[in-house]
N, C-alpha and C positions, 0 to 999 in steps of 0.2 A: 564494333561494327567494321567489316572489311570493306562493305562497299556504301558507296559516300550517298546520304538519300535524296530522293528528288523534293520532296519536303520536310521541311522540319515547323514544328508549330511551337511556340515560345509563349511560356505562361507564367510572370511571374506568381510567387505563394507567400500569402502573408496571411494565419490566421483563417485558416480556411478547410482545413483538417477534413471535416465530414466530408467534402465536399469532391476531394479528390482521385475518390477511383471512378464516381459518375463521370466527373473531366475527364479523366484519361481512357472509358471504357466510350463516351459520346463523341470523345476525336477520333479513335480511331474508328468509329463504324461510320462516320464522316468521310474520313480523309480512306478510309479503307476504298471508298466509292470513286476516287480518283487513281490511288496507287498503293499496292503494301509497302512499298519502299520509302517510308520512312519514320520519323525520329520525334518526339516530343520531350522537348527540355521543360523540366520543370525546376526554377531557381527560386528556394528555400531564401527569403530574404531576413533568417533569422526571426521566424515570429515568435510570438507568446505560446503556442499550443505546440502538438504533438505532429505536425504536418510533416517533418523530416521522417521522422518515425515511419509516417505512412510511406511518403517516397520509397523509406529504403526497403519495404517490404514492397511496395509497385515496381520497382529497380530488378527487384528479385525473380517476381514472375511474368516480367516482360522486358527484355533485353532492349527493344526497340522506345523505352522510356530512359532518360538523362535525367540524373538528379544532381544541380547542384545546391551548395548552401554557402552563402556569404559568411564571413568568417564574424561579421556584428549588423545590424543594420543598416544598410545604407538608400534606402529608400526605391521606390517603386519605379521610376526611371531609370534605376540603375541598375534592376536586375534585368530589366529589357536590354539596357546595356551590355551585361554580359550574358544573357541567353544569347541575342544577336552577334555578337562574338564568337560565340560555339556553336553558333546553325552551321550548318553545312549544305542545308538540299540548294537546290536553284530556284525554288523558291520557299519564302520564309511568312508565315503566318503569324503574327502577335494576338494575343488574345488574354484578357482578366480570367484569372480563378474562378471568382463568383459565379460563374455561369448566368451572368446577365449578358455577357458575349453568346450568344448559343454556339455551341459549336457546330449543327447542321448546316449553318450559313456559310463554314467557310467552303463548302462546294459552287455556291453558287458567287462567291469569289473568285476563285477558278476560273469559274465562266466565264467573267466579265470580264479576267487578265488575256484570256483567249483572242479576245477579241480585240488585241493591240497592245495591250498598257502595261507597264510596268508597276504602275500602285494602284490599288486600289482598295479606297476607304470605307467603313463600315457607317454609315450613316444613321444614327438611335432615334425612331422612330417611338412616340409614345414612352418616353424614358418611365423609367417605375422608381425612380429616386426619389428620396423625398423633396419636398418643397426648398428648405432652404437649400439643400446641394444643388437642385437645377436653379435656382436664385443667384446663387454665387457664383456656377457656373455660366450664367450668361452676362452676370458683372464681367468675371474675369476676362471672359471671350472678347467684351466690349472696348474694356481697358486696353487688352494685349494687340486688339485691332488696330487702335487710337494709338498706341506709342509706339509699334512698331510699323506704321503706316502698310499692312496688310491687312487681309478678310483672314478673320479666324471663324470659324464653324462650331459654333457651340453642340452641333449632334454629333463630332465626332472625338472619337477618344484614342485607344490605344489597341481596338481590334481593325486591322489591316492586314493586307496581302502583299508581300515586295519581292519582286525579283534579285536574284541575285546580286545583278550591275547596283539597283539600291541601296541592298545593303552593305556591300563594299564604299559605298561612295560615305553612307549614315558614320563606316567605323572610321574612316578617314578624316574627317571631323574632329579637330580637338576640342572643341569645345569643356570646360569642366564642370559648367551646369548640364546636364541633359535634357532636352524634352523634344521627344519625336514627334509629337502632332504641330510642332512649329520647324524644328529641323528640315520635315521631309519634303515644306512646302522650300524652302533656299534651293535645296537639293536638284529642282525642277523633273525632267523626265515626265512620260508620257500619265496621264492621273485618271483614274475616275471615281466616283463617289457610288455608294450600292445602297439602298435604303433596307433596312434589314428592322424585326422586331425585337423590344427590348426587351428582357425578361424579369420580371421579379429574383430577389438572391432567396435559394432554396431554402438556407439556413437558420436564414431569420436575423441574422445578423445584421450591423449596421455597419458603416464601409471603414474601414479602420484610419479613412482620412477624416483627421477630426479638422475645427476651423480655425486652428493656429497652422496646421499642415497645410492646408488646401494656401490661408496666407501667404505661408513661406516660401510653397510653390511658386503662386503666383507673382512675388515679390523678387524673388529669385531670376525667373522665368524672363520678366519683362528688361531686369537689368543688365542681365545676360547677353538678351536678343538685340536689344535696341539702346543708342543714345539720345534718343529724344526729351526723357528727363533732364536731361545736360542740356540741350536745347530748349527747351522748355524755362529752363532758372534763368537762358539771357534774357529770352524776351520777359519774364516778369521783371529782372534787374531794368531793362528799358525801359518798362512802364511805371516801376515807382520812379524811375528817373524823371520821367514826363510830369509825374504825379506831383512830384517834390518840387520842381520847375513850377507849372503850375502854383503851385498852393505859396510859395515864395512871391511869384507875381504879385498876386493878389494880396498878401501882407503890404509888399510895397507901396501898392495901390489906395489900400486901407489907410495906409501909417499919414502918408506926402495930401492925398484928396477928399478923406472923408473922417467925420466924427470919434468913427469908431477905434476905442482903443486896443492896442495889441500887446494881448499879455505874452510873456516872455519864458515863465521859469515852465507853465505847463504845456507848453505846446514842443519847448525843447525836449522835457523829461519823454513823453509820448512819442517823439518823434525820431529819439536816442534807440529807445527798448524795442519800437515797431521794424528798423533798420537794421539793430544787432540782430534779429530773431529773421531777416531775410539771410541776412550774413549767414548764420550761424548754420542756418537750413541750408544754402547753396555750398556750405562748406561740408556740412553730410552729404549731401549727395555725390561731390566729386569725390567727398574718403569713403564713400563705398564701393566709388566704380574702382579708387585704387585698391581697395582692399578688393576687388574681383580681380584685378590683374593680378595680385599679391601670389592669390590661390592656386591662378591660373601659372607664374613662372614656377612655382615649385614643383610642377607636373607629377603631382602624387595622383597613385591609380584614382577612378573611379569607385573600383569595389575592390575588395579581395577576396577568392574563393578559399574558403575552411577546408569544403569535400567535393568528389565529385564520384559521381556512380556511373556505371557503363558507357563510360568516354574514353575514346582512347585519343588523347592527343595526337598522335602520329599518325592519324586519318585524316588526308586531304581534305 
């Protein structure tokens, strides 16, 4: 492409084959409503099926689509990572495969940027999920609220609208965990939220995050963002302090003023193993934050791209 577009719409593809020449035939008669000048990257996150395949025959008969493909898996964050990397328009649309994003909505995204903002969030009105995903989903939201002492939005995800200032500030971020639905709120800039309908997934398919993933996620996510875990282990270290204090009193109390006798070898043995097992716990959790810095000085990529189709690097 010689001239640089005014949007680019970013999707990652894991597993979802059938699914994408409706995607790329429903954005552009979308985004065709706003401008023809621009671009849809579609970032191949290495799935299970034939998805590349399709790209490279969509690549073929439409110049104005971007394929890339991760050189292994590296997960669904991170191919937003690098589509956002290779957007170019001024402004930048993220949207899921599955066509439970509708893609007619992002015009009326558009609209709602017009009117001042630089982000603006898709808000899942009626999710079509199933039960336990919107379950776990509003744990997660709950928890990531809680430790990272902000408002997380359980109806939004990863279809949004960003200006370009956005997304430069999103790639300026080292961060080595990614997750943009928490990133964009640090980020600050002007926001607004769009309530939009969610769709059923055409294919039938079930969402390729299974619930060790969505865990890891989240387990990840929180550790990343926040120290309050770390925070969290003093004050319970002060409370069995108080606890222990306490309950000491009251043996004294026992032994010097009253009847009752105080046995010795089992309340040691209990009092040994309940102490090692906080130890042992507060000593995970600070070798996990150091194993997150560990990751973090090696400054190894993100992803790495394998291919890339109708991209010319040396386009502004």
């Amino acid at each position: 492409m010689s001239m640089q577009p005014f949007i680019s719409i970013v999707s990652p593809v894991y597993g979802a084959s059938a699914l994408l020449e409706e995607l790329v035939r429903r954005i552009g008669e979308s985004v065709g409503k706003i401008t023809e000048n621009y671009e849809i990257i579609l970032v191949e996150d290495h799935g299970p099926d034939d998805s590349w395949q399709k790209i490279q025959a969509i690549c073929q008969k439409d110049k104005r689509v971007i394929g890339i493909r991760h050189s292994r898996n590296f997960g669904q964050q991170y191919a937003l990572n690098c589509g956002l990397d290779h957007a170019r328009g001024e402004w930048v649309v993220t949207l899921d495969c599955d066509l439970q994003d509708r893609p007619e909505e992002i015009i009326n995204l558009y609209k709602k940027a017009q009117e001042g903002y630089d982000i603006v969030l898709a808000s899942r009105q009626n999710r079509k999920d199933d039960f336990l995903k919107k379950l776990f989903s509003r744990m997660f939201y709950r928890a990531l609220s809680y430790l990272t002492d902000t408002h997380q939005d359980a109806s939004l995800a990863n279809f949004s609208l960003y200006h370009r200032n956005v997304v430069e500030a999103l790639k300026s971020m080292n961060d080595y965990v990614k997750y943009y639905p928490t990133m964009i709120h640090w980020i600050g800039f002007r926001m607004a939220k769009l309530e939009i309908q969610h769709a059923s997934r055409k294919d039938g398919k079930k969402s390729s995050y299974s619930f060790k993933k969505r865990l890891t996620l989240a387990f990840d996510t929180i550790v990343s963002f926040s120290n309050k875990p770390l925070r969290l282990t003093v004050k319970l270290g002060i409370l069995i302090l108080l606890i222990a204090t306490l309950f000491a009193v009251a043996l004294v109390v026992s032994y010097f003023f009253t009847d009752i006798s105080v046995s010795g070898w089992a309340s040691t043995f209990l009092s040994l193993w309940f102490l090692s097992g906080i130890i042992i716990t507060i000593l995970g959790m600070i070798g996990i934050y150091v194993g997150k810095i560990f990751e973090t000085v090696k400054r190894r990529p993100s992803y790495i791209v394998g291919e890339k189709l109708n991209y010319d690097d040396q386009t502004p």
